[in-house]
N, C-alpha and C positions, 0 to 999 in steps of 0.2 A: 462440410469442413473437414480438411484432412489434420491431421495430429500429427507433430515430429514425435519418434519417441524419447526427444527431451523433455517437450511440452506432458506426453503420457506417463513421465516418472514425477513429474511434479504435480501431480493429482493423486498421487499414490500417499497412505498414512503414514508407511513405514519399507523402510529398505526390504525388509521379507514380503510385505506384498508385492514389490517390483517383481521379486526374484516367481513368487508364486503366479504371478500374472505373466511373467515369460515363459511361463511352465506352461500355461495353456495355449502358447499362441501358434496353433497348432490345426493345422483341420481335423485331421485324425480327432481332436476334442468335441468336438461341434457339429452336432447333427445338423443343426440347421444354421444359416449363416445370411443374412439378409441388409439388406443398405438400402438408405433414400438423401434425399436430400438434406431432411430434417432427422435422421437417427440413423443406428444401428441395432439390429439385435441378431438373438442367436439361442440358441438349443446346449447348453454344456452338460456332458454326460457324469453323472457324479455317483458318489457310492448304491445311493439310493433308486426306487425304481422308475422314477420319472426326472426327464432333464432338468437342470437347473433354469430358468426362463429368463434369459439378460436382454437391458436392454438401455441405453443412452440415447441422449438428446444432445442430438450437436450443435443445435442451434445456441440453447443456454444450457451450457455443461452441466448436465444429470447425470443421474444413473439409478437405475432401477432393477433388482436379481430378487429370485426367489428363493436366493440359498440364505439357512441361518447366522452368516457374520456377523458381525457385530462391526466391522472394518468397514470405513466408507472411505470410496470406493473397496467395493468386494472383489478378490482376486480374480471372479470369474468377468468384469465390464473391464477391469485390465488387460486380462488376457483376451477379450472382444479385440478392444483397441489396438493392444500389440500388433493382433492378427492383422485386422485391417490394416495397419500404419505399414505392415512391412509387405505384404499379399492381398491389393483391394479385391485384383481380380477374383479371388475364390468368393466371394459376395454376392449375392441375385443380388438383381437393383431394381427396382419396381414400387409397387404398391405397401405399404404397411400390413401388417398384418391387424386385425383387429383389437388382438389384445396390447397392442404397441399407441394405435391409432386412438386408444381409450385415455392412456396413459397420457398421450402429448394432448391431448385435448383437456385430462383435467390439471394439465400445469397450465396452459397457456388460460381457461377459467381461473384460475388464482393469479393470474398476474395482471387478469383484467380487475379482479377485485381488489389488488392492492393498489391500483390504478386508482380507480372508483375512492377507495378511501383517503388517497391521498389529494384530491380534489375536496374535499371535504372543509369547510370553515372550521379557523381555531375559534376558540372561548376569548375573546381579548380580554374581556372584567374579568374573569379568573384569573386567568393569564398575569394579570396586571398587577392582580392583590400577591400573586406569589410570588411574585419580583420584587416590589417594596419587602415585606415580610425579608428575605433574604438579603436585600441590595442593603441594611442595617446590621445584621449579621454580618458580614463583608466587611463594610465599614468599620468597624471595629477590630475584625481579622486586620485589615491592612495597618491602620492603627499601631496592632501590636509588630507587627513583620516591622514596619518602617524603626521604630524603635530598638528592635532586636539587632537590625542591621547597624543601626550606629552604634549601639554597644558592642558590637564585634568588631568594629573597625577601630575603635575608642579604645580598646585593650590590646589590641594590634594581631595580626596575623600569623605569624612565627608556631606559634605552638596549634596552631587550629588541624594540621595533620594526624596530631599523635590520639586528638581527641575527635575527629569530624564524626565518626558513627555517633556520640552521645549528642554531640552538640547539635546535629541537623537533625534527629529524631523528633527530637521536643516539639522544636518551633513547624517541621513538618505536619505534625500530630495538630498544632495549634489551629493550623492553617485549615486539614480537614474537619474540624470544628467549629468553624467558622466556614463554610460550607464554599471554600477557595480551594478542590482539587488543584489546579491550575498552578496557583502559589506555592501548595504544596510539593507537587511534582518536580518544580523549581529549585526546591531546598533538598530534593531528594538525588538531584540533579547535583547539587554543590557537595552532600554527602560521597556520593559516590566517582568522583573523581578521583584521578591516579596519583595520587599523593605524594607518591617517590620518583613521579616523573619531572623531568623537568619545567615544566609548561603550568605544574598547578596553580604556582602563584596568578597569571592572568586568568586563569580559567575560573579560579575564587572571583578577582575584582570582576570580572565580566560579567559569569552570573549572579554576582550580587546587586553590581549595577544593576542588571536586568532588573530584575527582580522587584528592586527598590524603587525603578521608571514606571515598571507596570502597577502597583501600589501607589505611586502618584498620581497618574492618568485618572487609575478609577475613584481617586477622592474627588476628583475634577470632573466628571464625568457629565454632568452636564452642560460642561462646555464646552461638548467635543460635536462633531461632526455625527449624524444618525450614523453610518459608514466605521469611522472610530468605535465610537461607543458596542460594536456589535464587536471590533476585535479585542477592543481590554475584557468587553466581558467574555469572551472564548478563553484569552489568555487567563482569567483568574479561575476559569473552571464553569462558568456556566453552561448547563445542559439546552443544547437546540430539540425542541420535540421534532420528530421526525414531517410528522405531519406542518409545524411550523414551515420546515423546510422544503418540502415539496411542494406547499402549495403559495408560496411568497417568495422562495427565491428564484433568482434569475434560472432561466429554464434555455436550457442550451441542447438542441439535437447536431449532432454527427457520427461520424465514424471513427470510433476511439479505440486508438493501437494501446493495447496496453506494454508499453515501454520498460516496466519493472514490477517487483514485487519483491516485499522484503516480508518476513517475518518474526517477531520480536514478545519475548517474554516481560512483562511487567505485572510483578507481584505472582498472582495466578488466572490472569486471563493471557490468552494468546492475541496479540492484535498483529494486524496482516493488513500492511501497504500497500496499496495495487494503484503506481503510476500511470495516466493516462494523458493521450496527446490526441487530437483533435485535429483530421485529415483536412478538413475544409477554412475552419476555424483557427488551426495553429494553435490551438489552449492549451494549457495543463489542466487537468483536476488528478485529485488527491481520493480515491473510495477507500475507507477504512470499515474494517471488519473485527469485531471485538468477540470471542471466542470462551468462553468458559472450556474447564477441563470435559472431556467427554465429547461438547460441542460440534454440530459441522456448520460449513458455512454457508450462509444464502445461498452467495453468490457465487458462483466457481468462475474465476476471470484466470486465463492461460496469458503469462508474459510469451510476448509477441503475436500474439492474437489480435483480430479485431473484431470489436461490437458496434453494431450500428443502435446506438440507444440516445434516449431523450433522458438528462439529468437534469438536477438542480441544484446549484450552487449555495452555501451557507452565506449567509452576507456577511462583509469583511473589508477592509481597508485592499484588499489585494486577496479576492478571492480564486480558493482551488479544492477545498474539500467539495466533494459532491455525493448526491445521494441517485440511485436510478430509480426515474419516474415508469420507463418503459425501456425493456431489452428487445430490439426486433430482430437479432440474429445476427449472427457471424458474417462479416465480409474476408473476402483477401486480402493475405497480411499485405504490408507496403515498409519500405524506407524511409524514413522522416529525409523531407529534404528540401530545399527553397525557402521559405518565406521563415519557417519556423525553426529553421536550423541553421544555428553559429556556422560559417567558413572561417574556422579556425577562432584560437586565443581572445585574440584581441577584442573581435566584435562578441564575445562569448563574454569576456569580462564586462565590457560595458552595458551589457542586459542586466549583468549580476549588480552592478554600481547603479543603475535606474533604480531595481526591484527593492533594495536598499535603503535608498535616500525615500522611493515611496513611502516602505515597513520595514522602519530599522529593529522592528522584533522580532523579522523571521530569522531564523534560525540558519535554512539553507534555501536554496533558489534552485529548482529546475531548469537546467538546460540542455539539449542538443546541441554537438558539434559535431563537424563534419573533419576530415581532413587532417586527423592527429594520430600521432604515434604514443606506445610505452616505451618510457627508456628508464635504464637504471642506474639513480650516480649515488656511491656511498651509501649505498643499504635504502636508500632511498628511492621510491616508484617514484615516475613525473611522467606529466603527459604532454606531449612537446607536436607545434605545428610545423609548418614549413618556413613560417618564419623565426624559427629557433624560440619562439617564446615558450616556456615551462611556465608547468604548473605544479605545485607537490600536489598527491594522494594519499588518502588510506584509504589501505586497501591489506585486508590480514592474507596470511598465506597460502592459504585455500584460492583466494582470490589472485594473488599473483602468480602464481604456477596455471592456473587456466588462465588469466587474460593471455598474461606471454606466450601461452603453450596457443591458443585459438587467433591470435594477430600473430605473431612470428615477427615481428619488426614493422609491419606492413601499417599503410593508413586505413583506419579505420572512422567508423561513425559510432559513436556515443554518446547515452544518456548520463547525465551528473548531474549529482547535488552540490552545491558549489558553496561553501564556508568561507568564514572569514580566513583562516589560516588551513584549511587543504580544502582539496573536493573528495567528493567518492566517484566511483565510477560503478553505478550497477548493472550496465550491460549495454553490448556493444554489436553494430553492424560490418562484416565484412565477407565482400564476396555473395553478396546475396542471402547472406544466411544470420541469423542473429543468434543469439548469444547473451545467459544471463549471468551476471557476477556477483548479485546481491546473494543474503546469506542463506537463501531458503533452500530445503532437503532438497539435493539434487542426485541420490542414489549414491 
């Protein structure tokens, strides 16, 4: 697998590892300098009397050095990469060396083992008493939510800006008490909106509606569809054990481009979106990765990459989160195009009005289009076909100074999340080359 080095700074922890990782990309560094199909390593000469020992896994992005950082990726499999990404030729290509060949052998053992475990039968009577025990707990959380909400609207909304941090605290707090993350996040969600923007008055009744719909459903709860009843209870906060999920949900093998990647601060965990589209299949999933401070992540998934892997889907009225059952290795990137990608606006909008009227909870809709431009009217990005149909965006500044500056006016291909009143755009094909616009460290 060859690396752009956009894709090699986006695996970097911090801007000074970029800077230190282009410092070695250098032969003059590197005593020894070797490639296979499945890795790279290399010999880097360091203060000390014996070289540092680097070495990545291209297949499922690793890395592995025998210098003391504490930085993962460590500047010296950066400046591996760089090397390679810009100079393959300086590279022997051949056999593994043994202490390389030890390495990829005992990852690909642990990933038969997590394989192995995830085959594994859940406990259902356990299972089953934990769920009663909390589905009563709930109950009563919603209980009070559905109440709080009509006495907010009962005294009316006008002053709810000047006070929103006390007011959503509480009932927030309530809600993780009633062991409804889910609801709670919701009210965390109506706390922190822009208050002095124009737009907060619907953005209040909307997520409160929400809110209030989703607390209804799960008082009803048995009267929903098996399908239903698995997404109120996602939407209130209940936890999927992993093992639930790999070995009961729907289990989908392809070759998944991953399309985007965002990453996003809540509270103090780091969690990290990693959009994926599905070469044979045309699917979306959704792999989320949740990160404590310090943290690295399983998975290292490169937007515009592709994995050829077997996941499994959480069940859902409109399922796309997913878990990986099996990663069997990088394929070549590709274009989304035919079957699963919008030609233009209009057919793009009427995926977003199905996905909708299916789950009017989701939030945003993934889509591919093909064949759109950025324009700019009144301070305003829009993303416009060739049938003049616009669409607004947000899109912060960072974002519009590179889309415009990497399209130039030109038609492009693009992934978006698609809103009721804008879409996003986080990243875009043109010209054979892709391009990401979501918020993650890009140097």
């Amino acid at each position: 697998m060859q690396l752009s080095e956009d894709q090699i700074i986006k695996l970097a922890p911090d801007a000074a590892s970029v800077k230190a990782g282009k410092g070695l990309a250098s032969a003059a560094k590197w005593v020894l300098r070797g490639a296979s199909d499945r890795a790279l390593w290399g010999h880097c000469q360091g203060s000390g009397k014996n070289p540092y020992q680097t070495q990545v896994d291209l297949q499922n992005i690793a890395f592995k050095c025998s210098c003391p950082s504490h930085k993962f990726p460590c500047k010296h499999s950066l400046g591996l990469l760089f090397l390679y990404a810009s100079q393959p030729d300086l590279f022997t290509t051949g056999e593994e060396p043994d202490w390389v060949k030890e390495w990829l052998e005992k990852r690909a053992g642990k990933a038969t083992e997590k394989k192995e475990k995830a085959d594994k039968p859940v406990d259902v009577e356990a299972q089953a008493k934990r769920q009663e025990a909390r589905h009563k707990k709930v109950l009563n959380g919603v209980d009070d939510l559905q109440g709080w909400l009509k006495d907010l609207v009962r005294s009316g909304l006008l002053n709810v800006p000047e006070r929103a941090q006390a007011l959503f605290a509480g009932i927030s707090k309530r809600m993780v008490d009633a062991q409804a993350p889910g609801l709670a996040g919701m009210m965390r969600q109506l706390q922190e909106i822009h208050y002095f923007g124009e737009d907060w008055k619907y953005e209040l009744t909307a997520g409160a509606s929400r809110a209030y719909l989703v607390a209804e459903s799960y008082k009803h709860l048995d009267q929903l569809s098996p399908e239903w009843q698995d997404e109120i209870r996602t939407l209130v906060g209940y936890p999927r054990a992993k093992e639930e999920v790999l070995a009961n949900g729907e289990q989908v093998s392809d070759d998944w481009l991953v399309v985007a990647s965002e990453i996003l601060q809540q509270d103090r965990l780091t969690v990290e979106y990693n959009w994926l589209y599905g070469r044979q299949t045309c699917r979306y999933a959704l792999f989320l990765q949740f990160l404590t401070p310090g943290a690295l992540a399983e998975t290292a998934l490169l937007p515009g990459s592709v994995v050829a892997a077997d996941v499994a889907f959480y069940k859902g009225v409109t399922p796309t989160r997913v878990l990986f059952r099996e990663q069997k290795g990088t394929r070549e990137p590709f274009i989304p195009s035919g079957k699963g990608c919008c030609a233009g606006l209009a057919e793009a909008m009427q995926v977003y009005r199905e996905s909708m009227t299916s789950n009017p909870f989701t939030y945003e809709i993934p889509v591919l289009v093909s064949e759109v431009r950025l324009v700019m009217h009144e301070k305003q990005v829009w993303i416009k076909d060739s049938n003049e149909y616009l669409i607004p965006l947000t899109l912060g500044e960072a974002g519009k100074l590179k889309g415009f500056a990497v399209t130039g006016g030109r038609e492009f291909t693009g992934f978006f999340l698609a809103g009721e009143r804008s879409w996003r755009v986080l990243s875009v094909w043109i010209e054979d080359k892709y391009y990401t616009l979501s918020n993650e460290y890009n140097g």
